[in-house]
Every structure is written in structure tokens, then in C-alpha cells.
BANU-686874 format. One line per field, with one value per residue: residue in three letters; chain; x, y, z of N, C-alpha, C, O in turn. Coordinates in steps of 0.05 Angstrom, whole numbers. Each point is the difference from the previous one (the first is absolute). Last residue first. Layout:
<sites>
res = [ala/...]
chain = [A/...]
n.c1 = [X/...]
n.c2 = [Y/...]
n.c3 = [Z/...]
ca.c1 = [X/...]
ca.c2 = [Y/...]
ca.c3 = [Z/...]
c.c1 = [X/...]
c.c2 = [Y/...]
c.c3 = [Z/...]
o.c1 = [X/...]
o.c2 = [Y/...]
o.c3 = [Z/...]
</sites>
This chain:
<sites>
res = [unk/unk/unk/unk/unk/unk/unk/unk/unk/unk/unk/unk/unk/unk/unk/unk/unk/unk/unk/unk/unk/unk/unk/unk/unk/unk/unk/unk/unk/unk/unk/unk/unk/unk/unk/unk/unk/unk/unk/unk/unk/unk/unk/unk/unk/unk/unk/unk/unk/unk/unk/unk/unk/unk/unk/unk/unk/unk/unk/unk/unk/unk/unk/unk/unk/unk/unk/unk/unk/unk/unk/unk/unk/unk/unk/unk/unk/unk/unk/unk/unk/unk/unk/unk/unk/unk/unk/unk/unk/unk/unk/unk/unk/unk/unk/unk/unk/unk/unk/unk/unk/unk/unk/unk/unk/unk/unk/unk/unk/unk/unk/unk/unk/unk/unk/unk/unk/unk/unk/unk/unk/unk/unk/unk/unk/unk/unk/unk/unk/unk/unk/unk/unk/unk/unk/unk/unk/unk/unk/unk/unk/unk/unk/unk/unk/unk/unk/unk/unk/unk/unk/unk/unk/unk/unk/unk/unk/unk/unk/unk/unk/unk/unk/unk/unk/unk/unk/unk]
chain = [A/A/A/A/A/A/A/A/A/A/A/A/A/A/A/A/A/A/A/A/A/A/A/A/A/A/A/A/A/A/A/A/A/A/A/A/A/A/A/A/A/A/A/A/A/A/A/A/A/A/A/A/A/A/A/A/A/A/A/A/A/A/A/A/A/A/A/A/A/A/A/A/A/A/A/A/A/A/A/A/A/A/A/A/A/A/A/A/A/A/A/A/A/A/A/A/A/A/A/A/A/A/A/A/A/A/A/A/A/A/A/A/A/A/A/A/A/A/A/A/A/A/A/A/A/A/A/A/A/A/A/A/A/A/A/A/A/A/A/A/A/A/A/A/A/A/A/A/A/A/A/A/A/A/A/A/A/A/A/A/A/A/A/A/A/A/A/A]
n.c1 = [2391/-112/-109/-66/-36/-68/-35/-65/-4/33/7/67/6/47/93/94/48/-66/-39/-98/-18/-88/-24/-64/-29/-7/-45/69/38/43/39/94/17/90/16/37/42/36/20/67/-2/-31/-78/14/-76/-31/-82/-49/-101/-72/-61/-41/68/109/92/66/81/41/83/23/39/16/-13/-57/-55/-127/-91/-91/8/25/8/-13/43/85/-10/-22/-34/-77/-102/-80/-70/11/65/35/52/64/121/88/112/78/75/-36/-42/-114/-77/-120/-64/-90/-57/-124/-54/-48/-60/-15/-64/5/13/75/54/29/20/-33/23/-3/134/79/98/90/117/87/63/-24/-89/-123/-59/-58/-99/-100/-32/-73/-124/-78/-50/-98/-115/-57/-48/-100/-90/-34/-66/-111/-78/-41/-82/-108/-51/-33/-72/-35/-30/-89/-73/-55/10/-32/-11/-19/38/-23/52/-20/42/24/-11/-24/-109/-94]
n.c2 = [2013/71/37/91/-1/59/2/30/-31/45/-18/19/-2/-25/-34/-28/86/6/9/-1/26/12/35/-21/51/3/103/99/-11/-3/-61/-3/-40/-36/-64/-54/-87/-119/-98/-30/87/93/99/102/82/86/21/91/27/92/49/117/62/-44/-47/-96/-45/-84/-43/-44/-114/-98/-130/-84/-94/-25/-33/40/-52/-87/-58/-15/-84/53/116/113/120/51/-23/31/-50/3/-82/10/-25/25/53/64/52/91/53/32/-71/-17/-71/-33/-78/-76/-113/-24/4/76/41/95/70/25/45/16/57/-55/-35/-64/-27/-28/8/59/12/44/27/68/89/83/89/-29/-31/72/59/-75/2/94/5/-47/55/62/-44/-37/77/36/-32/17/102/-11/-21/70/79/-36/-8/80/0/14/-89/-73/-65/-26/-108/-90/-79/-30/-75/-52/-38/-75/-38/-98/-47/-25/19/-1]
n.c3 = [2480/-5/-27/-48/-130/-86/-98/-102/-115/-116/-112/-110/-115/-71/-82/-15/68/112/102/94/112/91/105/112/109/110/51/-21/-113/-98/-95/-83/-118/-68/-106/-70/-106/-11/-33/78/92/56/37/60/67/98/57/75/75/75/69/-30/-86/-8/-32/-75/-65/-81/-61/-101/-7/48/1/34/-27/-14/-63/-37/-104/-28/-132/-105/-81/-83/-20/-49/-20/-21/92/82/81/109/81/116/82/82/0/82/1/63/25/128/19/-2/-60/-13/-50/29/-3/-36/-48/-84/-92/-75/-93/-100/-94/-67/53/66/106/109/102/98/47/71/30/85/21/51/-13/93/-1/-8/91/67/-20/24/115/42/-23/69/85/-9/-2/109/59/-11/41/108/13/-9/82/73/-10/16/106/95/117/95/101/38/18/-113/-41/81/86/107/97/102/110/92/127/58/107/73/40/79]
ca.c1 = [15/18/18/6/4/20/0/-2/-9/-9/5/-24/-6/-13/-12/-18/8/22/1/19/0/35/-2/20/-3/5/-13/-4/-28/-3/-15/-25/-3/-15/-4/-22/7/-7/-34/8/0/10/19/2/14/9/30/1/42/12/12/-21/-11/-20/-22/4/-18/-2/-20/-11/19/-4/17/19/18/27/5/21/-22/-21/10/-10/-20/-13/21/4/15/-6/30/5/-3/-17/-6/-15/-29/-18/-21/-14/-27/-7/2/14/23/23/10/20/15/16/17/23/-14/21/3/6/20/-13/-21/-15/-5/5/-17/19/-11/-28/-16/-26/-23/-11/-33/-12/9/30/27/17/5/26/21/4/17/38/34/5/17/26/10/1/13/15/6/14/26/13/6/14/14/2/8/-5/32/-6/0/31/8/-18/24/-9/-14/3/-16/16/-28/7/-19/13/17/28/6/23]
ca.c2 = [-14/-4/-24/5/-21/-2/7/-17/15/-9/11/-21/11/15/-7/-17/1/-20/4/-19/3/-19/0/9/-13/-26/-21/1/21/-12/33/-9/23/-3/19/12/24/19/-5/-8/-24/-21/-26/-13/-13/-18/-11/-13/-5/-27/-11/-11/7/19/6/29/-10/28/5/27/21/25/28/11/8/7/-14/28/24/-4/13/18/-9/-35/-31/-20/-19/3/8/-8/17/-2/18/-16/9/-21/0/-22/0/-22/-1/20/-9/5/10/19/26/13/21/-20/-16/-25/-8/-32/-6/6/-20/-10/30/1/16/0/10/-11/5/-28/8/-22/2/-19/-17/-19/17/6/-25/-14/18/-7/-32/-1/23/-18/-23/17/9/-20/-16/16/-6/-11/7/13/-16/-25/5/8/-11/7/2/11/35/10/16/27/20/15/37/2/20/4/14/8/2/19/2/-4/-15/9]
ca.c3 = [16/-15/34/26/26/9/27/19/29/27/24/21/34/4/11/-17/-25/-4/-22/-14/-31/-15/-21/-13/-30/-4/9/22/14/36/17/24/18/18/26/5/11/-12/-16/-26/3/-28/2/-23/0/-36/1/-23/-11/-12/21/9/19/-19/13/7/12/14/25/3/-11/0/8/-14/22/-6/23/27/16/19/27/26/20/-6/-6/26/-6/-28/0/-29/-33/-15/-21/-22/-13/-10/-19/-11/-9/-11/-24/-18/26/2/16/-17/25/-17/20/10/24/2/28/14/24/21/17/-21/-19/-21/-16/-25/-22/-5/-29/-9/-3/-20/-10/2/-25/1/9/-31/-16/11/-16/-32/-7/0/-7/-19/6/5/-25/-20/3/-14/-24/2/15/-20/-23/10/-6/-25/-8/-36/-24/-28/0/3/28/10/-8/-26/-12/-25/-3/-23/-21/-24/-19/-5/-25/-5/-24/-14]
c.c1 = [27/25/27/18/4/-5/28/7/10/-8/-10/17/-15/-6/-36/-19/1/13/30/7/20/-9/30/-6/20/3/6/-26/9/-18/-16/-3/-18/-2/-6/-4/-30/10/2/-17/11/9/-3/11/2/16/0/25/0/29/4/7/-19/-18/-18/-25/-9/-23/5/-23/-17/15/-12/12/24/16/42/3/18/-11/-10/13/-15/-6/-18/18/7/35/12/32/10/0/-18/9/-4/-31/-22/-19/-12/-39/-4/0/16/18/23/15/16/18/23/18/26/-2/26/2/4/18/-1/-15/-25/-6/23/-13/23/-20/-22/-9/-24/-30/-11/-33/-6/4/30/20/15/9/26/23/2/6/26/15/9/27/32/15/13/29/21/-1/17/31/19/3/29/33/9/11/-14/32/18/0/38/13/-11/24/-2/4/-5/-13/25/-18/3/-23/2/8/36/8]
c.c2 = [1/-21/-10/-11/12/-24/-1/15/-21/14/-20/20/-19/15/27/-7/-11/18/-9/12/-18/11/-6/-21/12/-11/-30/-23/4/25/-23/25/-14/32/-7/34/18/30/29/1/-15/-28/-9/-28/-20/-5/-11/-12/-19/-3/-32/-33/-9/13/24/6/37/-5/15/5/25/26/14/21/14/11/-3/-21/15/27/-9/19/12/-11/-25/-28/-20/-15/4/12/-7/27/-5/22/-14/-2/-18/-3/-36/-1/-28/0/20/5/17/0/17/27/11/26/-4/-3/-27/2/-27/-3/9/-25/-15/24/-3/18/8/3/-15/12/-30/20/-33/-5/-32/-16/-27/16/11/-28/-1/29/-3/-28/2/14/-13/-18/22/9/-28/-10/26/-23/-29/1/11/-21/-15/6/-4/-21/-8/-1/6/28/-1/7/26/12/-9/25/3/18/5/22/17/12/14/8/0/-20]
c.c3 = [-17/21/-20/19/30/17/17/18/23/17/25/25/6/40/4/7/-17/-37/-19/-26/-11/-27/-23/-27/-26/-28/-13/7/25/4/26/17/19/14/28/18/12/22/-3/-15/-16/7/-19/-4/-31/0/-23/-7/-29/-18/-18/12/7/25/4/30/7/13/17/22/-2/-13/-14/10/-15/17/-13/14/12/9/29/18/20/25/7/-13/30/-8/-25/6/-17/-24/-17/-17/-26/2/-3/-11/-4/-9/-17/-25/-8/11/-4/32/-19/15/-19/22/6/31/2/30/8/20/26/18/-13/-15/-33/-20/-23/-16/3/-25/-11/-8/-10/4/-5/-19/2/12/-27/-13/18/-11/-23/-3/3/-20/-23/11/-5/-25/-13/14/-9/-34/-2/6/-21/-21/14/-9/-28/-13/-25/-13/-33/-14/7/31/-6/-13/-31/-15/-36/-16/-29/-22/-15/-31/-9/-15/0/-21]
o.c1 = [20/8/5/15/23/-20/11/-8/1/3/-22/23/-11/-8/7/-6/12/-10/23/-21/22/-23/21/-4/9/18/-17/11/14/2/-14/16/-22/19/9/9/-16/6/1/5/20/20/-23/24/-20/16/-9/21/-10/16/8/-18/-15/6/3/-5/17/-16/21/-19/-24/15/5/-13/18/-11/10/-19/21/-1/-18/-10/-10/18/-16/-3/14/10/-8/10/-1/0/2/10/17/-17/-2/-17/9/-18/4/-17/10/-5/16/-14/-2/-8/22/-13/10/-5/-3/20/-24/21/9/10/-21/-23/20/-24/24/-23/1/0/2/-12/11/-12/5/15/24/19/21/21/19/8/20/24/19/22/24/23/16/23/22/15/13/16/23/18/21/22/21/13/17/21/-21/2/18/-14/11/5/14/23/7/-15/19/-25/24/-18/1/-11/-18/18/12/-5]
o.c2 = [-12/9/-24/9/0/-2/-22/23/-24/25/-11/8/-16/-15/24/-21/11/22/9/6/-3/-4/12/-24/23/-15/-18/-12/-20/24/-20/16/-9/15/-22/3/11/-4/5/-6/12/-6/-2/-4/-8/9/-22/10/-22/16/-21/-14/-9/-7/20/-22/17/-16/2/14/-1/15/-5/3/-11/19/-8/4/8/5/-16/18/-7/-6/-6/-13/12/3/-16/19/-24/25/-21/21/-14/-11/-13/12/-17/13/-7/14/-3/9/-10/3/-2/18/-11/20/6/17/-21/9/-8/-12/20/-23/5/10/15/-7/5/-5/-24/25/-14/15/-13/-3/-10/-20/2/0/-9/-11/16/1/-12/-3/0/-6/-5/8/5/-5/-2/-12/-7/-19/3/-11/-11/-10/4/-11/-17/7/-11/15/-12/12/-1/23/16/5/-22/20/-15/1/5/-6/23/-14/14/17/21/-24]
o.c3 = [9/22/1/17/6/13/0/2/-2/2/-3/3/-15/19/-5/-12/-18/-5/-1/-12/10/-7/-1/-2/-2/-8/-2/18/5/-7/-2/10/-6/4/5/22/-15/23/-24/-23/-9/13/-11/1/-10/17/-5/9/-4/-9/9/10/-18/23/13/10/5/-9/13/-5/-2/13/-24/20/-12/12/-21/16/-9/24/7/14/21/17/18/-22/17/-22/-17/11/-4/2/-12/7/-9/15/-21/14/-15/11/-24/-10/-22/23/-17/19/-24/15/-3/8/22/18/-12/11/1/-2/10/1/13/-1/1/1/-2/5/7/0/-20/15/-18/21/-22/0/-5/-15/-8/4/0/-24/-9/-4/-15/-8/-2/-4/-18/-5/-9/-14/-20/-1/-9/-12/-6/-6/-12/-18/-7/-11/-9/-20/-10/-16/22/7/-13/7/-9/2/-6/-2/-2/-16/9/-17/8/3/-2/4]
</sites>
């Protein structure tokens, strides 16, 4: 007789686990996924408090700009922060350049609407001491969200980027 205690160990395959449809378990739970992040990003523009990350820049007049540095747009009901680049042609700018779209302003004429297919748009008009800008931001159900700029000495420039999620 043998004392000790004796250990069989067994291996499987993943030929000898029984046939589920992991395909659609996967799917099922990226759509989940994706259906989660929906309602957080149209619970984020529903409370009026939005940061949006910028990671491109597209000048009416050139090529698109990959931007590295951490470019945002935020808004606070009616408050607006600004702080984006500007690239193009300005057809009158104050002595030295100015500073671009980087700016903390009140929001005038802002309307926020919600278009089909579950994205939300929000214009809005800000006047600064450098210049008077549009803004149309169009929020994606998956998060990305497209910035129109349209200044009044200035030439359009559009942005890309991304709803902040972990908004603090």
C-alpha cells in the first residue's frame, strides 16, 4: 500500500471544452461595452459639463496637425474654456500674435440640441478682446466629437477629439 496521497492531474484543450459560442459571448459583451460608454458620454453632455481631449487640428487653408501637447475645450453650462491652438491666416490679429483660442468666457447664444442616432450638438457664441468666435461641437454616441470654429478675423479651423470620460 502506498501512504501518500496521490495526485492525478488532468489537461484540457480547448478542443475538449464543451462547444459555447464564444463568438457571440464576445460580441454580446463589446456591445455591452459599447452601450455602457453611450450612456456615460450622453450623461456627461446631458449635465452640461463636458471636457473634450483634442488631438487634431485641421486648418481651413492645409494639412491636418496631429497635436501632442494636451489640447481641451471645456464646458461648464455657460462657461467656456478654451484651450486650443490656432492655425491659419488671420486677416486682422493684435500685436504679437495674440493668444489663438486659449480663453475663459461666457457663452452667449447657446443651444444644445440632440440629433438622430443619439449625437448632441451644442453652439454657442464667444466674444473675446482678440475676436468674436462660433463654435458648433457635435458629440458622437461613442465618445468622439467634432469642434467647428468659426472666428470673425480669423479663418475656420476644425478639431477632433474625444469626450473626457473620468471628468473630475
Amino acid at each position: 500500500l502506498n501512504d501518500s496521497a496521490t495526485t492525478e492531474l488532468y489537461t484540457f484543450s480547448q478542443h475538449d471544452a464543451l462547444p459555447i459560442s464564444g463568438q457571440s459571448l464576445f460580441a454580446q459583451s463589446k456591445q455591452e461595452r459599447k452601450e455602457q460608454k453611450e450612456r456615460v458620454v450622453r450623461e456627461i453632455v446631458d449635465s452640461g459639463r463636458i471636457k473634450i481631449d483634442v488631438d487634431r487640428a485641421v486648418p481651413m487653408a492645409g494639412r491636418s496637425v496631429n497635436l501632442t501637447s494636451p489640447y481641451s475645450l471645456e464646458i461648464h453650462g455657460d462657461s467656456i474654456l478654451s484651450y486650443l491652438p490656432y492655425f491659419g491666416r488671420a486677416y486682422s490679429a493684435p500685436y504679437g500674435g495674440g493668444e489663438g483660442l486659449t480663453f475663459k468666457e461666457v457663452a452667449a447664444e447657446k443651444e444644445q440640441t440632440s440629433e438622430k442616432k443619439g449625437s448632441s450638438e451644442i453652439k454657442f457664441r464667444v466674444k473675446t478682446k482678440e475676436d468674436v468666435y462660433m463654435f458648433r461641437v457635435e458629440v458622437y454616441p461613442n465618445g468622439s466629437v467634432t469642434i467647428n470654429v468659426t472666428p470673425v478675423n480669423k479663418q475656420a479651423i476644425t478639431f477632433y477629439g474625444d469626450v473626457a470620460l473620468d471628468l473630475k
